[in-house]
N, C-alpha and C positions, 0 to 999 in steps of 0.2 A: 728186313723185318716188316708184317704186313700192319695193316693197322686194325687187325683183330687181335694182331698178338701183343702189341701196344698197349691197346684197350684193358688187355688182360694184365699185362707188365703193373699199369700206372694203378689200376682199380687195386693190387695185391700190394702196391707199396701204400697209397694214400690208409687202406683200412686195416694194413698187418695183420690180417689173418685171412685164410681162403674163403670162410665162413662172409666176412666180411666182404670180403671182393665179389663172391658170388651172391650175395644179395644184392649187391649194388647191381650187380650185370645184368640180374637175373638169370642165371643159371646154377647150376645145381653145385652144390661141393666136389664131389667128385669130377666134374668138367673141368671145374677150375682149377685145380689139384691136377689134371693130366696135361693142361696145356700148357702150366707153369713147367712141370717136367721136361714136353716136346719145345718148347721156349728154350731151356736150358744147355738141352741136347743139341737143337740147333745152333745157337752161337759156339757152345763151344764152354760155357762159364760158368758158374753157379752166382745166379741173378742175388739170390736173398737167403739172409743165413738165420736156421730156422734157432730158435732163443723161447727161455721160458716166458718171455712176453710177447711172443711174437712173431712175426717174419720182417727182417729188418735186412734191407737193401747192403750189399756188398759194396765192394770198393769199384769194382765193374757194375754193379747195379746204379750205383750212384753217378758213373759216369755219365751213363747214356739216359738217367731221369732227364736234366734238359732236352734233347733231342727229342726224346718220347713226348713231351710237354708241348714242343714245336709242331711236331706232326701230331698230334693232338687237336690243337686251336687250327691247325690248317684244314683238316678233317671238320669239328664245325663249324668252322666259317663257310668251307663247302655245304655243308647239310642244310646251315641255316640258309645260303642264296638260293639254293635250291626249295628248299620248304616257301620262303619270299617270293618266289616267280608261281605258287600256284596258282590257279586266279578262280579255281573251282571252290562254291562250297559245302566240301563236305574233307572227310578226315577228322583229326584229331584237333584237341584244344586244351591245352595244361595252364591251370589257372593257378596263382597263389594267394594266399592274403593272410593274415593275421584270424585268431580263430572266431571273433565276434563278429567279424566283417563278413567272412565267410558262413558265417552262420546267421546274420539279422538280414544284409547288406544284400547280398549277392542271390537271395531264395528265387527271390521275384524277378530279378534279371536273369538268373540263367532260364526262369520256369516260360519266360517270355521269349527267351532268344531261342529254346530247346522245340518251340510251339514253329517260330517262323524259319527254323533252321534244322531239321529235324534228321540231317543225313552227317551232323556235322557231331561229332561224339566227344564230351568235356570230360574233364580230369578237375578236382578243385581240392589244392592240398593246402590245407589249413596249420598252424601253429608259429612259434617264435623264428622259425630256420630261415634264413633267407633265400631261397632257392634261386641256382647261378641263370639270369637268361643269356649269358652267352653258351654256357655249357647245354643250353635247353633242358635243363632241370624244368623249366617253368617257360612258357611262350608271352605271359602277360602277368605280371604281380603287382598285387597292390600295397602301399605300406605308409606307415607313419610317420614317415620319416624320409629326403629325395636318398635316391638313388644315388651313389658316386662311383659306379663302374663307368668304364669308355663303353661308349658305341650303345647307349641306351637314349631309346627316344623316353623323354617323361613329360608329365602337365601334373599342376595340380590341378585335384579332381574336385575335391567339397570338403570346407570344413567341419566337425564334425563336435557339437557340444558335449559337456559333459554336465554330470548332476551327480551330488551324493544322496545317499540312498542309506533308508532301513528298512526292516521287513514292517509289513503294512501294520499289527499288531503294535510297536513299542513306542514308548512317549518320544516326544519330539526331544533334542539333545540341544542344550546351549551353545549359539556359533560362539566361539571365542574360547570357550569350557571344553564341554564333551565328558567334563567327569562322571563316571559309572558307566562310560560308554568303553565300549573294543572298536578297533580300527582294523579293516583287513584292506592291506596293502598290496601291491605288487612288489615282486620280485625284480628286482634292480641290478640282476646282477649281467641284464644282458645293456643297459643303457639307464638313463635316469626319465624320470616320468612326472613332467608337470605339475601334474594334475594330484599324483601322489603327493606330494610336497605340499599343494594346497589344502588336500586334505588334514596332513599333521599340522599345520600352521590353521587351519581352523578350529580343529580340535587340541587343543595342545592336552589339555590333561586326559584324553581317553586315550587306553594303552592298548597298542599295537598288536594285537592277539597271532595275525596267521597274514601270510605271503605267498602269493601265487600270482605265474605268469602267463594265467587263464584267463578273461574276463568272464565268461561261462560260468566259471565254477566259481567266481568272486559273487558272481549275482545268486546265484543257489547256498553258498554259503550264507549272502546276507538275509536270505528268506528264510533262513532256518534260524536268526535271531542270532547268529554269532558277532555280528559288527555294524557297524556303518561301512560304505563302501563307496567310492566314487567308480561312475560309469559313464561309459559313452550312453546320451539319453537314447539312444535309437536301438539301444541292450534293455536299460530301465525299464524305460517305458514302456517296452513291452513282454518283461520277467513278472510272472503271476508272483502274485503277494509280496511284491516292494512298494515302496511311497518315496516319490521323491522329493527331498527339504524343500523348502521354500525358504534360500538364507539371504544375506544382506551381500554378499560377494559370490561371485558364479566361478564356479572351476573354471581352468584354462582350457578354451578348447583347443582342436589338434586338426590337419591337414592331413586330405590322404593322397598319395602321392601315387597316380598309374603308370607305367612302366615295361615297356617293351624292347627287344633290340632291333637296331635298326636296319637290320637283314632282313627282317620279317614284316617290314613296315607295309611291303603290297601282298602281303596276305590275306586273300580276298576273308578267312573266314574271322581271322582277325579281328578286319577293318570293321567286317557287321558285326561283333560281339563289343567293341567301343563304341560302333554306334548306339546299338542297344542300351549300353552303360550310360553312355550323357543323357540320351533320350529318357529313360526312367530316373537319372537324376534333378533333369531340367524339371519335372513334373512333381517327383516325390523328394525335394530333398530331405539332408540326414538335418 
């Protein structure tokens, strides 16, 4: 079995359905749909048995998932040493980060590194997912939280304040009270959040109106008067029509934690996009 057909085995069991596997691939439904077939034909089995939810792996499907899993990681651990010994730069750059990071954080550092690096092409995928860098989802991710996969080089990078926040418009809210006030939280249902917690313990009687695991959209919601909001001050401070308290206790702040595998570590185009990163944080920090 080659490891294109692998590729295509493991992508149609993780997503159950060809729809699925073929997004992942990038390739089209019908591609993916003919090579499970010639896959099928070839060995000789019927890999996955198709079900009103699904395509769900066989009994022979299910045997040879580990194997496929094996030659798998062996495939990129090969890609990544390989990708590791370039020493040119130019090529690609898949960046992750959470979505305020990626959007306050990271403007002026890629606008800077895209200025002195200009043959070297970035990808920058934003939101809650963590994307795998052994699998090379992502070459470099940033997060709030360390890393605990193997084979990951990390540092932390800057700690990061936070401030609650209302739109510039409405009276100031009593620390300790908060009655007549709304509180909009985060969504907790991927981890628990500091910072959130300080917010309900500061305000105990303003009631919890709306949840989201956006900072974005936390701070555009606050500017439209629906709540008080804690944010990162480097989202705040610079979200048109917010004001941030001035209270007697300061939110917890948070660590960003950057993140590479350690395959990729002499990656020449890499190494200058972290330079880039400490150097505009050494100057501007959060």
């Amino acid at each position: 079995m080659e490891w294109s057909d692998v590729r295509i085995f493991l992508a149609i069991s993780r997503a159950g359905t060809l729809a699925g596997a073929a997004k992942t691939l990038g390739l089209s439904h019908p591609t993916v749909g003919r090579r499970l077939r010639a896959l099928e034909q070839a060995t000789g089995h019927t890999l996955f048995q198709r079900t009103a939810d699904g395509l769900v792996p066989t009994e022979e499907g299910m045997a040879i998932t580990s194997m496929a899993e094996q030659m798998e990681e062996g495939a990129l651990a090969m890609e990544r040493r390989l990708a590791g010994g370039e020493q040119n730069l130019q090529g690609s750059l898949r960046i992750s980060s959470a979505d305020w990071f990626g959007a306050y954080v990271l403007p002026p550092i890629i606008s800077e590194f895209v200025k002195t690096y200009p043959d070297v092409d970035l990808e920058l995928l934003t939101g809650t997912r963590l994307f795998s860098l052994a699998q090379r989802e992502a070459d470099i991710a940033f997060r709030i939280v360390p890393f605990d996969a193997p084979d990951i080089v990390q540092r932390r990078l800057v700690r990061v304040a936070y401030g609650a926040y209302v739109a510039a418009g409405l009276p100031e809210p009593v620390f300790g009270d908060g009655a007549g006030f709304r509180l909009i939280t985060m969504d907790t249902s991927t981890g628990q959040f500091p910072d959130i917690a300080w917010l309900r313990d500061s305000f105990p009687n303003a009631r919890p109106v709306l949840a989201s695991n956006n900072r974005n959209v936390q701070a555009w919601l606050c500017r439209q008067g629906v709540g008080i909001a804690v944010l990162p001050q480097v989202v705040g401070d610079q979200a048109p029509g917010l004001r941030r308290l001035r209270l007697p206790s300061d939110a917890p702040s948070r660590d960003i934690w950057m993140g590479y595998h350690r395959d990729l570590r002499r990656l020449q185009r890499l190494r200058a996009f972290i330079a880039t990163v400490t150097d505009h944080l050494a100057t501007a920090p959060l």
